[in-house]
N, C-alpha and C positions, 0 to 999 in steps of 0.2 A: 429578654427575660426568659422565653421559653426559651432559649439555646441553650441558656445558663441554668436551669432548673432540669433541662434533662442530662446535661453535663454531671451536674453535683447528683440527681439521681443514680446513673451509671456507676459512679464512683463510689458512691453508697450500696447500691447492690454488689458488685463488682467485691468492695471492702466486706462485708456481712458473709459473703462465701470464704473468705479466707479466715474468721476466726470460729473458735470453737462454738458448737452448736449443741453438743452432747456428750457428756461426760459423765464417768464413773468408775469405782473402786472393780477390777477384777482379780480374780487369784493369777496367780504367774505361778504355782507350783515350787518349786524350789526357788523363781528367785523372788519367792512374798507375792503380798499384795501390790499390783500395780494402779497405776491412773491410767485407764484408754478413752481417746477422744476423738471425735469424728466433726470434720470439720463442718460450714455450711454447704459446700463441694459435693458433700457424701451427704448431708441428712437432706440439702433441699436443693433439689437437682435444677430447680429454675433461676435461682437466682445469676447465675452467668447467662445463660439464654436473658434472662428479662433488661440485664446489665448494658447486652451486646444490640439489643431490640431500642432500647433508648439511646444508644450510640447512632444504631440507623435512623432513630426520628429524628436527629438533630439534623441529616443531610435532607431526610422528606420534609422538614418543616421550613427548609429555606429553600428547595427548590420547588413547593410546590404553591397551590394560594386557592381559595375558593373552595370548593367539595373538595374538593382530593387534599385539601390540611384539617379539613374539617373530620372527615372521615378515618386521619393519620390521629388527628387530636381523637376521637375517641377510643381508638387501637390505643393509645397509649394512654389512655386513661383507663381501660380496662386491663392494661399491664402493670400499674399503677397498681389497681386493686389485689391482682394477685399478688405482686411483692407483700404489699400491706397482708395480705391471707397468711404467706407463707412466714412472715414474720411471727404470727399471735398463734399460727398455729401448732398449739402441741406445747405451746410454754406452762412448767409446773413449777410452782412456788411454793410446795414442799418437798420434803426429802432433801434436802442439802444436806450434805456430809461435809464435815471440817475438811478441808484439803481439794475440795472441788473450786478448778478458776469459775467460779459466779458470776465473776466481772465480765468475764470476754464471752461467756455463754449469754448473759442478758445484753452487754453492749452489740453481738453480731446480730440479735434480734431485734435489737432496738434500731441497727444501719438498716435490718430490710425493711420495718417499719418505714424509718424517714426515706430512706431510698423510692418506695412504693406510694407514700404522697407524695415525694418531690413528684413524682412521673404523671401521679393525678393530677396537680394543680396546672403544672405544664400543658396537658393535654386537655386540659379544659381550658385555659385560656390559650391556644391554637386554636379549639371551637368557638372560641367568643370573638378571637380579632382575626378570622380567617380572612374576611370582607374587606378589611383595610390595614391589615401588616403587607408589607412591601414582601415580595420574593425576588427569587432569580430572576435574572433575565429579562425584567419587566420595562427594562428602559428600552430594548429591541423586541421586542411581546410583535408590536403592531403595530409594524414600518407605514402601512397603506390607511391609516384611521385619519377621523379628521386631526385636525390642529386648532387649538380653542384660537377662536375671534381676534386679530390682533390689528394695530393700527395699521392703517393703508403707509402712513409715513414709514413707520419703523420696516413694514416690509418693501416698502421700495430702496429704502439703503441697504439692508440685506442683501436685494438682489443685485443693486451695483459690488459691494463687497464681494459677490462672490462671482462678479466677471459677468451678469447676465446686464442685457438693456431693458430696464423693466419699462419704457415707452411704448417698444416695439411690438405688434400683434401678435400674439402667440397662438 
């Protein structure tokens, strides 16, 4: 579930910088009045960093477990937040002029919105199941730890399987 929520995060920020974010009538001089618009790329410079940052927590939060996803989980829930900032911030709902796309100016704000909670909810729950979500490498962790309690039976056929003489003093 967090892979998948900072996945669709990414893709959400990532989406919000490629549509418009700013738009308006200018004079062109001879050739009339124009539309100029400046994407999320140009008005908010974080959203590919925050996009590319959520791309890396999907790799910290499977290879890592314990403090160190716990402390990934609140980096990205603090990058969470910013997305969520840089979505609400600076949105005006007046002044629209006939001929302005409204749609892709509110829809790219509304991606880093959703982009910037996916990244929160994720990153809080890394914090909450740090303890007991499985990571990397956890099956080779701790070749030398005990081995829970197991029958004396079951471990004396093991040990003929696998060619030793479990009678013999060791």
């Amino acid at each position: 579930m967090i892979v998948v929520g900072l996945l669709l995060g990414a893709l959400a920020l990532w989406g919000a910088s490629k549509l418009a974010w700013f738009a308006e009538f200018r004079d062109g001089g001879v050739l009339g009045t124009q539309l100029y618009t400046e994407d999320g790329e140009q008005r908010a410079t974080a959203l590919v960093p925050l996009a590319l940052l959520a791309l890396a927590g999907v790799a910290g939060v499977i290879a890592t477990g314990g403090w160190a996803r716990r402390i990934l989980g609140v980096v990205l829930a603090l990058a969470g937040v910013a997305g969520v900032w840089t979505g609400v911030n600076g949105v005006k709902f007046t002044g629209w002029a006939p001929g302005l796309p409204v749609t892709e100016l509110l829809l790219g704000r509304g991606l880093a919105v959703l982009g910037g909670i996916l990244l929160v909810v994720a990153g809080l729950v890394a914090v909450k199941g740090a303890g007991t979500a499985r990571r990397l490498g956890t099956r080779y962790a701790a070749p030398g730890a005990q081995r829970a309690k197991r029958d004396p039976d079951i471990e004396l056929w093991e040990a003929l399987s696998e060619g030793e003489d479990p009678t013999a003093s060791r």
